[in-house]
C-alpha positions as CSV (number, residue, x, y, z in Angstrom):
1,X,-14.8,13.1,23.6
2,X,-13.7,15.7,20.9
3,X,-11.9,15.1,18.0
4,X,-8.0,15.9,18.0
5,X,-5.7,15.8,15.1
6,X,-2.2,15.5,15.4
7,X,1.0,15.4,12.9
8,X,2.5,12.2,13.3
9,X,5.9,13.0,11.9
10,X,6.9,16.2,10.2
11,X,6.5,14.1,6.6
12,X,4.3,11.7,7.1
13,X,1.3,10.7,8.9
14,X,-1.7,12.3,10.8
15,X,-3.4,10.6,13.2
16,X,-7.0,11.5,14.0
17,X,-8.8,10.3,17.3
18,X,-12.4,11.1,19.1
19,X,-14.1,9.9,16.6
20,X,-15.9,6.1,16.4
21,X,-17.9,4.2,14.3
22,X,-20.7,5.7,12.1
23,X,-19.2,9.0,12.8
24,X,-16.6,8.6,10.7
25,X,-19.8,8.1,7.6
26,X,-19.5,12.6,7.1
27,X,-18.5,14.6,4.4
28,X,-16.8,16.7,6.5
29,X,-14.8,14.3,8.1
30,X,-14.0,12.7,4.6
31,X,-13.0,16.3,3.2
32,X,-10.5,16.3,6.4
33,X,-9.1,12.7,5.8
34,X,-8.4,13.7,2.1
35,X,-6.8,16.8,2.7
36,X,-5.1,15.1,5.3
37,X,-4.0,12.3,2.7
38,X,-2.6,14.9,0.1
39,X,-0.5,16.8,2.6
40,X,1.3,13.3,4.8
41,X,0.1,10.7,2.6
42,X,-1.1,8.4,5.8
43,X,-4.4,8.8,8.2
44,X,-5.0,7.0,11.2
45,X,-8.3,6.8,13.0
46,X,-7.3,5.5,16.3
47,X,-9.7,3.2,17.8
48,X,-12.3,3.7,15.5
49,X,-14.2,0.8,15.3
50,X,-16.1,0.7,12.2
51,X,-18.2,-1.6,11.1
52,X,-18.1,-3.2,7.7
53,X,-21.2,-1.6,6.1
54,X,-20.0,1.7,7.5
55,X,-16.0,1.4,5.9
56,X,-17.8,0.8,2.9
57,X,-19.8,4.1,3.4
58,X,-16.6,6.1,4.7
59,X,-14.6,4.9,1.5
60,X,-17.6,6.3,-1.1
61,X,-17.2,9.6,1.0
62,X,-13.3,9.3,-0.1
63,X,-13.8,8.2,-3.7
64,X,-14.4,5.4,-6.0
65,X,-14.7,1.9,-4.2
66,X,-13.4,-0.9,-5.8
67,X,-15.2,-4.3,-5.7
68,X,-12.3,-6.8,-4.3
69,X,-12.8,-10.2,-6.2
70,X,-11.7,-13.4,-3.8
71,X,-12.2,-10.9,-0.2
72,X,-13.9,-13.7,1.1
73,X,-16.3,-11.5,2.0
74,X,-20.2,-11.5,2.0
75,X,-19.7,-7.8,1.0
76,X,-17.9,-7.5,-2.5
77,X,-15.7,-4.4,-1.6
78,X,-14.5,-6.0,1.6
79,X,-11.5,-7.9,1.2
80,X,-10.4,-10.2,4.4
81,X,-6.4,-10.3,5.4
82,X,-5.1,-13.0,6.8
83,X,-2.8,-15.9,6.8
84,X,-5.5,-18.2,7.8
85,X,-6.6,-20.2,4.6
86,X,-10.2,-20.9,6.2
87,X,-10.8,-17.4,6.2
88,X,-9.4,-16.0,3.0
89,X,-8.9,-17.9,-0.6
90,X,-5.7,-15.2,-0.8
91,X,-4.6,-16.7,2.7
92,X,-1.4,-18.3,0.4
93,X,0.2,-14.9,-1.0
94,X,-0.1,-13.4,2.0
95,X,3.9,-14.0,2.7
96,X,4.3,-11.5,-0.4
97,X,3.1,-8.7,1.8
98,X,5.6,-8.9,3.7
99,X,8.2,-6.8,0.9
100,X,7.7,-3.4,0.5
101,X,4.9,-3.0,-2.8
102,X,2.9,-0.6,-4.0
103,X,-1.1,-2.2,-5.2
104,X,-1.9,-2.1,-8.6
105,X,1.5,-1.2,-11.0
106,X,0.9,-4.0,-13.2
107,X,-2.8,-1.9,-14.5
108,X,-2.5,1.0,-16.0
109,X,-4.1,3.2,-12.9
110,X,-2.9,1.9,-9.6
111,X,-5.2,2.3,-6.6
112,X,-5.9,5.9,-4.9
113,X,-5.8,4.5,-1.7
114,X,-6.5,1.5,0.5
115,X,-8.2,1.4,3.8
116,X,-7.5,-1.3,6.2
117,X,-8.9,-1.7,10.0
118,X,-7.7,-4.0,12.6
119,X,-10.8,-6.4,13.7
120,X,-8.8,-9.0,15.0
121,X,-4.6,-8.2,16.3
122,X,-2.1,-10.6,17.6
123,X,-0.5,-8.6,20.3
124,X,3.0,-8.3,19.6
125,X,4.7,-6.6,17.0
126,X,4.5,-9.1,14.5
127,X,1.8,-7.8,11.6
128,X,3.2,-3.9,11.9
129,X,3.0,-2.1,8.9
130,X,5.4,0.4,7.5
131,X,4.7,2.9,5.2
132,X,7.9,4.4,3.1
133,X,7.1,7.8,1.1
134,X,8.3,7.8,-2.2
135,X,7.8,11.6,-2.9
136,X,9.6,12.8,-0.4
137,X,12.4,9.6,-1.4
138,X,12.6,11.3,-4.7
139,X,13.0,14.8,-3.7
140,X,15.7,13.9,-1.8
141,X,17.6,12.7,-4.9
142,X,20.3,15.1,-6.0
143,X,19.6,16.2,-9.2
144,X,21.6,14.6,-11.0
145,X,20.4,11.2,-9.8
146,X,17.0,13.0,-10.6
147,X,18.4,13.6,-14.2
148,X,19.5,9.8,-14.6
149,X,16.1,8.4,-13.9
150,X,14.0,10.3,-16.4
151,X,12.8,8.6,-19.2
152,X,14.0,4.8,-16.9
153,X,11.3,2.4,-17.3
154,X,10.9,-1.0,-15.4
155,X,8.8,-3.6,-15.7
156,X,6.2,-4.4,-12.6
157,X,4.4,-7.8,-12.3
158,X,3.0,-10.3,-9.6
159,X,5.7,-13.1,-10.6
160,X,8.5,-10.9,-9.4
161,X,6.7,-10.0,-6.1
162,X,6.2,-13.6,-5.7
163,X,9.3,-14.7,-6.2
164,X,10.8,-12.1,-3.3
165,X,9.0,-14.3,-1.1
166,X,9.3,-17.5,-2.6
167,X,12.6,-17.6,-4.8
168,X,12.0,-21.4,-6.1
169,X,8.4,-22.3,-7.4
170,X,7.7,-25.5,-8.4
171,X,6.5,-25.2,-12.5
172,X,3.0,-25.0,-11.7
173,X,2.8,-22.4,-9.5
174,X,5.3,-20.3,-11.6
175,X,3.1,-20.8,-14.4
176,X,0.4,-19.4,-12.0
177,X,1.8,-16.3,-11.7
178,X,3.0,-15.5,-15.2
179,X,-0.8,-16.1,-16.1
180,X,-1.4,-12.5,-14.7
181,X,-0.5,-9.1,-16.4
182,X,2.9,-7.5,-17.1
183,X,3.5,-3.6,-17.2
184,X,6.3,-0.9,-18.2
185,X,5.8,2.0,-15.9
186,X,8.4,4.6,-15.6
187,X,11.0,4.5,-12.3
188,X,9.6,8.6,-12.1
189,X,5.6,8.7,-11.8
190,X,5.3,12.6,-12.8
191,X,1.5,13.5,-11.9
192,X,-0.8,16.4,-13.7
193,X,-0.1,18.5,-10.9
194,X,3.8,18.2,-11.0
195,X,4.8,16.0,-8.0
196,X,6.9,13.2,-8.5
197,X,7.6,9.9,-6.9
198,X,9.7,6.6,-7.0
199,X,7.5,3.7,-8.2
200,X,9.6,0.9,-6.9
201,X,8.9,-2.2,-4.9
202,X,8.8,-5.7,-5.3
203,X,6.9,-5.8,-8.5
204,X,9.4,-4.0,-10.3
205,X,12.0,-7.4,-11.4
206,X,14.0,-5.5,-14.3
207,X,14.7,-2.4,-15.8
208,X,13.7,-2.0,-19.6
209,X,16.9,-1.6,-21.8
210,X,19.6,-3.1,-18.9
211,X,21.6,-6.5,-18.2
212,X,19.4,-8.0,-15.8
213,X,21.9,-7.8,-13.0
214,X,22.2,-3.6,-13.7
215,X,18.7,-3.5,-13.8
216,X,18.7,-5.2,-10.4
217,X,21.1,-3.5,-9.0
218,X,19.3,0.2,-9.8
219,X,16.0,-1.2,-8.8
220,X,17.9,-2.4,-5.2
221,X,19.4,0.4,-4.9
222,X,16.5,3.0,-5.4
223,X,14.4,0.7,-3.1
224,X,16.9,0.8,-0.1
225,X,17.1,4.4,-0.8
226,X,13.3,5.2,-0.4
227,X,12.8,3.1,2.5
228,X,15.7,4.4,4.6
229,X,14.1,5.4,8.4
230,X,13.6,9.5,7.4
231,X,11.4,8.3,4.9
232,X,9.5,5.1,7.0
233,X,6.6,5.5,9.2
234,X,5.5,2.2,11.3
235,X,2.1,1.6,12.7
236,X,1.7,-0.1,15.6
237,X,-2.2,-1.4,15.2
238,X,-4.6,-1.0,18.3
239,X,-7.9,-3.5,18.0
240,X,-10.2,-1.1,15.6
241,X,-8.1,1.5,14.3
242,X,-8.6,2.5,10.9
243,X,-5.7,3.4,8.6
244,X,-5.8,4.8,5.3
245,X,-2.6,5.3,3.2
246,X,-1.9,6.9,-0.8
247,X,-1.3,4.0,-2.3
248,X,0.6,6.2,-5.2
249,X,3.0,8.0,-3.0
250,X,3.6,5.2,-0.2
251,X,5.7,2.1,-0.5
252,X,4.1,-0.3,2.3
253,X,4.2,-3.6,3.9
254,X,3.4,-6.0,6.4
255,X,5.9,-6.8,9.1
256,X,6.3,-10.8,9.1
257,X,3.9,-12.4,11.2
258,X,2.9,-16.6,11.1
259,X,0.5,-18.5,9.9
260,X,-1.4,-19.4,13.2
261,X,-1.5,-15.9,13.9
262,X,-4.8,-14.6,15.1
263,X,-4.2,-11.2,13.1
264,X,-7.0,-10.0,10.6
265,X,-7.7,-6.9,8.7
266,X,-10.5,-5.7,6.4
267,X,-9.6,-3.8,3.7
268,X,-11.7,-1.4,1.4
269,X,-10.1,0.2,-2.1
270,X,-10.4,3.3,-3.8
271,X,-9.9,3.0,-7.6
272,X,-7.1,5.2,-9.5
273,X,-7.8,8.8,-10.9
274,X,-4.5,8.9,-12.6
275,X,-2.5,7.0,-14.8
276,X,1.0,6.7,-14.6
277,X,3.1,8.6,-16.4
């Protein structure tokens, strides 16, 4: 079978196909996946089938690989998703997926990119993922809304995400949570080359210098905006595809799904080449 290549919508999204396994493990398939990743900001390999040692191969092809403390995983850069606590010691958060989050705001270089592949699927909708792009989100702004936003800070960290899923902790797993790192990031990521995007999602819980119900009102507000359908691309997994998304430029999340659900994912990382600024 050849290889085809396909737009998926006129924003977002090309889909690759023809390709399986270890073939995937070339530079000049890599070189295609990245361009492919700069221009729609989502690649899917449909059906590809890769194996673990070869994601990991694919992903050094794409950039810097992260190791993924806790994947549960006899490979370190391999992390397992699932709800199913046998399988994964992350098996708990898992609910927190479900908002729409972008990896990484509370360091000070969010992930490139994450890789995920489908080795186990339910069957049903249930464990979709959506992807919402946050450049083109902000270029739709009108310019004065673009005007209001410069210089508007917010601060990201894994208590608020947490708390979208699970509003009343008891004190020790609050305490948990506030354990982990806090971060000011601007509500505008400008990068080197000039693009900008939203950086929104459910880490953000308050905007620096505002009451916290204005500050939750903007951040609401510029959320609902950037995930409106124009801007929202949903994948419907096939047993061994192979998605890759920019984890800088795309909002994304599970849809809900249980916990007996049979659905699992491996998941590589590329480390960040740019802070935010």
């Amino acid at each position: 079978m050849g290889t085809t290549t396909r737009k998926i919508t006129e924003s977002t999204g090309t889909e690759f196909s023809g390709l399986t396994g270890t073939q995937l493990v070339d530079k000049g398939v890599a070189d295609d996946a990245l361009a492919a990743l700069e221009e729609t900001g989502v690649v899917v390999f449909r059906e590809a089938d890769i194996d673990d040692e070869s994601l990991v191969a694919f992903a050094r092809l794409l950039g810097n690989v992260l190791p993924l403390p806790m994947g549960s995983h006899k490979i370190k850069e391999i992390q397992r998703i699932t709800r199913d606590a046998s399988q994964s010691k992350l098996a708990a958060y898992r609910e927190a997926t479900f908002y729409w989050h972008i990896d990484g705001t509370t360091g000070e270089v969010p992930d490139k990119a994450t890789l995920l592949t489908a080795r186990q699927i339910s069957g049903d909708p249930e464990g979709d993922t959506e992807f919402a792009n946050t450049y083109a989100a902000y270029e739709a702004l009108s310019d004065e809304e673009k005007a209001q936003l410069e210089g508007v800070r917010a601060l990201h960290s894994f208590t608020a995400s947490q708390l979208v899923a699970n509003p009343n902790p008891s004190p020790e797993e609050r305490a948990a949570w506030d354990r982990n790192p806090t971060r000011e990031q601007p509500i505008v990521w400008t990068r080197r080359n000039g693009r900008k995007s939203l950086l929104v999602g459910s880490t953000a819980g308050e905007v620096v210098g505002l009451p916290a119900d204005e500050g939750r009102a903007l951040l609401d507000r510029l959320l609902a905006w950037a995930t409106q359908p124009q801007f929202v691309l949903r994948h419907r997994w096939t047993q061994g595809d192979l998605v890759i998304w920019d984890n800088t430029g795309m909002l994304h999340r599970a849809l809900p799904y249980g916990p007996s659900s049979s659905r699992l994912m491996h998941r590589a990382s590329l480390a960040g080449e740019e802070a935010v600024a």
